[in-house]
C-alpha angles and dihedrals in degrees: 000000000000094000124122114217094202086063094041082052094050095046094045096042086055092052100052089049092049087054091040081072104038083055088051088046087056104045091067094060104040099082117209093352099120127208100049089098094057097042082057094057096042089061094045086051086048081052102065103024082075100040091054092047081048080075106052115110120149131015095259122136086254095055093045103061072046097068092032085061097049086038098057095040084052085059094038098058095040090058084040085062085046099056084036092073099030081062092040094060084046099254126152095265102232100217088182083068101053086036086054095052082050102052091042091046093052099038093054089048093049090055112038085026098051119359108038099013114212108151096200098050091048089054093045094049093052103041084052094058091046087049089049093047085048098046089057101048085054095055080048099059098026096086142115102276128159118256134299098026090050084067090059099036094053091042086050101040086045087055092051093048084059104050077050089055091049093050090049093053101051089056098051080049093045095047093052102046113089119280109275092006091113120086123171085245097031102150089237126129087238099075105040092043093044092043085044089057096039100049096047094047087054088058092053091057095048078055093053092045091063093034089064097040088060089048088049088046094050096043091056098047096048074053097054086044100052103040136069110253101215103041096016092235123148102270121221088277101066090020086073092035087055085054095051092050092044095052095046086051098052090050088049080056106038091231127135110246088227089065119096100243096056083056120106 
């Protein structure tokens, strides 16, 4: 495949930064909604993870602390979008997990990166903790949720299935190559397809962060405008909506309003 993965890395390292702003941007304006601050940081730690792996040439011990960096910040944002949701459903964010993907992520590229070299473990084991990380932000947003959140949370899980399907298969790829045949810029149709797919699924779920930040934002305010601030009652204005609905659904049904099964 003619595509070059250092200028899928660069593009893609300067998206993720750009959005790494527009999330700060936003954080400033969403009130008590939690999660957007640490959605911003994971893409600035995507950002440059890739950057620094933009710079690793040869195996030498230079290069090597190089691709345990980028490595490390990689692992490091993804958690980050992990504890990012956890926090945005208003769940208690768990940060030994996200210590716990740093400290494995660095550890595994210290050792198959600088002191016992082997180029195709080192990318198996990393592309099995990213599909791991991925796989459990995908059972987090995958759940039975009311509209319109359920849209964004099932765009966004779905993205993350397939970046889990990406990392997978890149293990599966990677396992079965010869020892020592991978290389992060091996002219093989394996990297630039798989960075290609996963690049552009991560942009998807940067997509489906702020598409679910707007529905969170719109469901709270039609909340604030139908309901009574002070006892949390339905104020005149639904009041009189939730008649409308409940008559048209007692003609649908041929039942009297008055009846008990036409109550709410």
């Amino acid at each position: 495949m003619d595509l070059d993965i250092r200028t899928i890395m660069v593009m893609f390292a300067m998206l993720a930064l750009m959005f790494f702003g527009l999330l700060e941007l936003a954080g400033l304006h969403v009130g008590s909604i939690r999660g957007v601050r640490q959605w911003a940081v994971a893409n600035l730690c995507i950002s440059l993870g890739l950057s620094l792996a933009y710079f690793y040439t040869y195996p030498t011990p230079q290069h090597y602390w190089t691709i345990v960096l980028g490595a490390t910040l990689i692992a490091t944002g993804i958690s980050l979008q992990l504890s990012g949701i956890q926090a945005f459903k208003e769940e208690r964010s768990d940060w030994r997990i996200v210590l716990l993907v740093v400290g494995v992520a660095f550890l595994q590229n210290v050792w198959f990166g600088a002191l016992h070299p082997d180029i195709n473990a080192r990318a198996i084991a990393n592309s099995f903790l990213f599909a791991i990380i991925y796989a459990a932000c995908a059972r987090a947003l995958l759940i039975r949720i009311e509209p319109p959140l359920k849209t964004a949370y099932w765009f966004t899980g779905l993205s993350f299935v397939v970046l889990t399907a990406v990392m997978l298969v890149r293990v599966i790829m990677i396992w079965k190559s010869p020892s020592g045949s991978y290389g992060l810029y091996v002219n093989i149709p394996l990297n630039p397809l798989s960075f290609f797919i996963g690049c552009m699924t991560q942009l998807c779920v940067t997509f489906g962060f702020l598409l679910m930040l707007n529905y969170r934002l719109i469901t709270d305010l039609q909340k604030i405008a139908s309901h009574d601030a002070l006892t949390g009652a339905l104020n005149r204005g639904r009041l009189e909506e939730e008649a409308i609905r409940l008559k048209a659904r007692c003609i649908r049904s041929g039942e009297k309003i008055g009846r008990a099964s036409c109550r709410e």
